[in-house]
N, C-alpha and C positions, 0 to 999 in steps of 0.2 A: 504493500500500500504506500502512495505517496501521497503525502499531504501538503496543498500549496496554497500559502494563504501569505500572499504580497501585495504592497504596495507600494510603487516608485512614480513620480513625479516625470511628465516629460515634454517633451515638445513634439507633437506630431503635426499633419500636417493643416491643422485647424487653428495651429496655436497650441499653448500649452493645455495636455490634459492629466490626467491619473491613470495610472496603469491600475487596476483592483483586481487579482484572480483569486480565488475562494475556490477550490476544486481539489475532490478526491478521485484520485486515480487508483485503479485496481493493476497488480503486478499481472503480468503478460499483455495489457492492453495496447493497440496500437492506435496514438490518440494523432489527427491531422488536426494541424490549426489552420485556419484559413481567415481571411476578413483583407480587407484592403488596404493597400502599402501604408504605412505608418501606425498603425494600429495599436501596434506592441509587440507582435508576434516573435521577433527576433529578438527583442531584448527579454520575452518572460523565456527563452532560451539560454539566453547569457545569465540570467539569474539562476537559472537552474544549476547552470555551472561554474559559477561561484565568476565568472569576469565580469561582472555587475553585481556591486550593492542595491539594496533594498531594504525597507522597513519589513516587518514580519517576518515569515522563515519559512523553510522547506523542510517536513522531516519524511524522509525514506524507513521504512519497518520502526517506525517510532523513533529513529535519532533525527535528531535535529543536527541541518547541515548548514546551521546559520553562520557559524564562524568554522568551518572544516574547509581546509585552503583546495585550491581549483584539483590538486595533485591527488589528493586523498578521498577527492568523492568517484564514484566506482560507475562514471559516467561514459561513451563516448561520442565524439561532437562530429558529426559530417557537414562542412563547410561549399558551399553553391559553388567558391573558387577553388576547390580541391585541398591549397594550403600543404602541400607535400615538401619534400625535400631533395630539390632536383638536384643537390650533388650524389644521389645516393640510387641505389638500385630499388629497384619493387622491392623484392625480400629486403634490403636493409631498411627498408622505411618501416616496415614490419616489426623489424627484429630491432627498433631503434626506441620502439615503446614499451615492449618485453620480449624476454631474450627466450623464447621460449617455439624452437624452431618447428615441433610438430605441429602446434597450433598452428600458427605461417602457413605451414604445408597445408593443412585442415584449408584454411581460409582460402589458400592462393587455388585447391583444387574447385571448392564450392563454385568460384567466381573465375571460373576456368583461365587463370594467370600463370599457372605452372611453369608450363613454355616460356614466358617471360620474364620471369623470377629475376634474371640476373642482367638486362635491364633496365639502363638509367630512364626514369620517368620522362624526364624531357622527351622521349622518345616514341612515348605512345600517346593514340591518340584520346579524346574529350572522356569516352566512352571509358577507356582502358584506365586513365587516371582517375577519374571517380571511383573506380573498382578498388584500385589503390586504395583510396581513402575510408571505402567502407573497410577493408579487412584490415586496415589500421586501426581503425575505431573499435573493432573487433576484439582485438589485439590484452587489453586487458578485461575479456569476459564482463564488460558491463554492467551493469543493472539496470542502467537506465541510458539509449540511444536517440542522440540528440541530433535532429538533419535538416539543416535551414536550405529549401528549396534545393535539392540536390541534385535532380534532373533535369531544370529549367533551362540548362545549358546545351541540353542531349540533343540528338534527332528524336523522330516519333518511336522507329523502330528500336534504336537503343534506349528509349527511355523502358518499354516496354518488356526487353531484355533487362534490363538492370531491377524492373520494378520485380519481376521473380524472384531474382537473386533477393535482393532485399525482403523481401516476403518469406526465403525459404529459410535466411540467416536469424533471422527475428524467431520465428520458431523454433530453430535447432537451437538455440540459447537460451530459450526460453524467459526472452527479459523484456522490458519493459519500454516503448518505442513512440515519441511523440518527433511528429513533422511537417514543416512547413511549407505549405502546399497550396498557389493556384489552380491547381491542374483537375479537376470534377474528376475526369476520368482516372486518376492517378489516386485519387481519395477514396473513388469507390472500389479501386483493384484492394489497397493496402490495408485500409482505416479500418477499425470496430467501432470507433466514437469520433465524431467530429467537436471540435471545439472553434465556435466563429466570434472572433473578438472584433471591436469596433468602438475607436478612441478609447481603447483600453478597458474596455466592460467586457468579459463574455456572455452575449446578446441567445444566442444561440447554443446548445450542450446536445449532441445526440447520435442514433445511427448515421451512416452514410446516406442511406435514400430519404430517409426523411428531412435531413437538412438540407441537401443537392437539391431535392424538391422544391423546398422553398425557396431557393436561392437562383432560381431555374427562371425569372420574370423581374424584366427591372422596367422600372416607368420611365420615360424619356419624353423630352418635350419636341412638340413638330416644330420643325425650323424653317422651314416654305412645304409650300401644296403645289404639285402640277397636276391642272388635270384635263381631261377631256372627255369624250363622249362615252366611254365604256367604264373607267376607273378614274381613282385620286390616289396618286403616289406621295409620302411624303416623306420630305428629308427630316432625316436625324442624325445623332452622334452618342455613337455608344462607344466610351474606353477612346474619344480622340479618333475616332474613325467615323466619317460620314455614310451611313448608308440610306438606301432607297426601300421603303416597303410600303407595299399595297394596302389603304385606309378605308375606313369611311369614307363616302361621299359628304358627311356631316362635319369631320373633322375641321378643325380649323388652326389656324397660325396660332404657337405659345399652348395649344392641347396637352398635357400629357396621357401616351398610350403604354398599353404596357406591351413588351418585346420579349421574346427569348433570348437570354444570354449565351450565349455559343459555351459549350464545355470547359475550355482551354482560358477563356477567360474570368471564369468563376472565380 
């Protein structure tokens, strides 16, 4: 069981707001956070692992890891920029967190790296360094796996490859996996519980399909009407992108209608 009851002070993108998370988490759950850039998302991450203070506290199986240094809590962190060590090979990156070469092996075979083992990372490609990074993360048997948007970087197809792997490594550990995730379709492969923060509330607490649901419809206002004898098209902007879709004939300029959010953008 993890208990997380913070409060930190910030500036997102409205101005300054409050970060407030209240939430118990159950050991094996794979928790996605989701809500819109500046939210909090990434820093109730960095709280969790001790590179951000905060008021209140985090305790794992009832210890409190409010003053337990970044080294010592039995976390690991998967970073969107990979954050590896390109003087070094795959396996020493591995072997550089614990010296403990069968695990290596274990890990490097799961996330089929083997063949590469030896390696300098500068070397391989987007796909092949994230692999990197999870079975470094790996590396000291966790308790709790920490992944700020980690395949935002990928193609579709390797995201979808690596989302297995991630999926299969979470299980064989048996530990406990919160991640930060745009992706609808990437939340509903991975997640058992969504968590959707907004200016630092979490707004939202629950499965996959029932949160993706709701999240599935945003209102947008009409910005011009074209129309003619058969239909009225009307422009919008959803996420800074202009589109065209077919309205009411009733609609009019400054309407809000509501729209489907595309997947990928969630």
């Amino acid at each position: 069981m993890i208990d997380i009851n913070i409060q930190k002070e910030l500036h997102g993108s409205l101005g300054k707001m409050h970060l407030k998370v209240n939430v118990h988490i159950r050991q094996g759950e794979f928790i996605a956070l989701m809500g819109e850039s500046g939210s909090g998302k990434t820093t109730l991450l960095r709280v969790l692992a001790g590179l951000v203070q905060s008021e209140g506290e985090v305790r794992v199986e009832g210890i409190s890891w409010k003053h337990l240094p970044v080294q010592q809590r039995e976390i690991g962190f998967v970073f969107q920029d990979y954050a590896l060590f390109d003087n070094m090979s795959v396996e020493e990156n591995l072997l550089f967190v614990n010296d403990d070469k069968a695990l290596a092996c274990e890990l490097l075979e799961m996330t089929a790296l083997t063949a590469l083992k030896a390696r300098n990372v500068t070397g391989l490609s987007g796909g092949q360094q994230q692999r990197v990074a999870l079975c470094r993360a790996m590396m000291k048997r966790p308790k709790l796996l920490l992944m700020d948007e980690p395949l935002s970087a990928l193609g579709e197809q390797m995201r979808k490859s690596i989302q297995e792997e991630i999926k299969t490594l979470h299980e064989r550990f048996s530990m406990t996996t919160i991640m930060v995730s745009h992706n609808a379709s990437e939340v509903f492969t991975l997640a058992s519980r969504v968590l959707v923060l907004n200016q630092g509330d979490i707004i939202q607490d629950g499965v996959p399909k029932v949160v993706l649901q709701s999240r599935s419809m945003q209102s947008v206002e009409v910005l011009a009407l074209t129309q003619n004898a058969e239909k009225t098209i009307a422009t919008l902007s959803q996420y800074g992108e202009l589109l065209e879709v077919e309205v009411d004939a009733k609609t009019q300029v400054g309407d809000k209608i509501n729209i489907e959010i595309k997947a990928e953008q969630i």
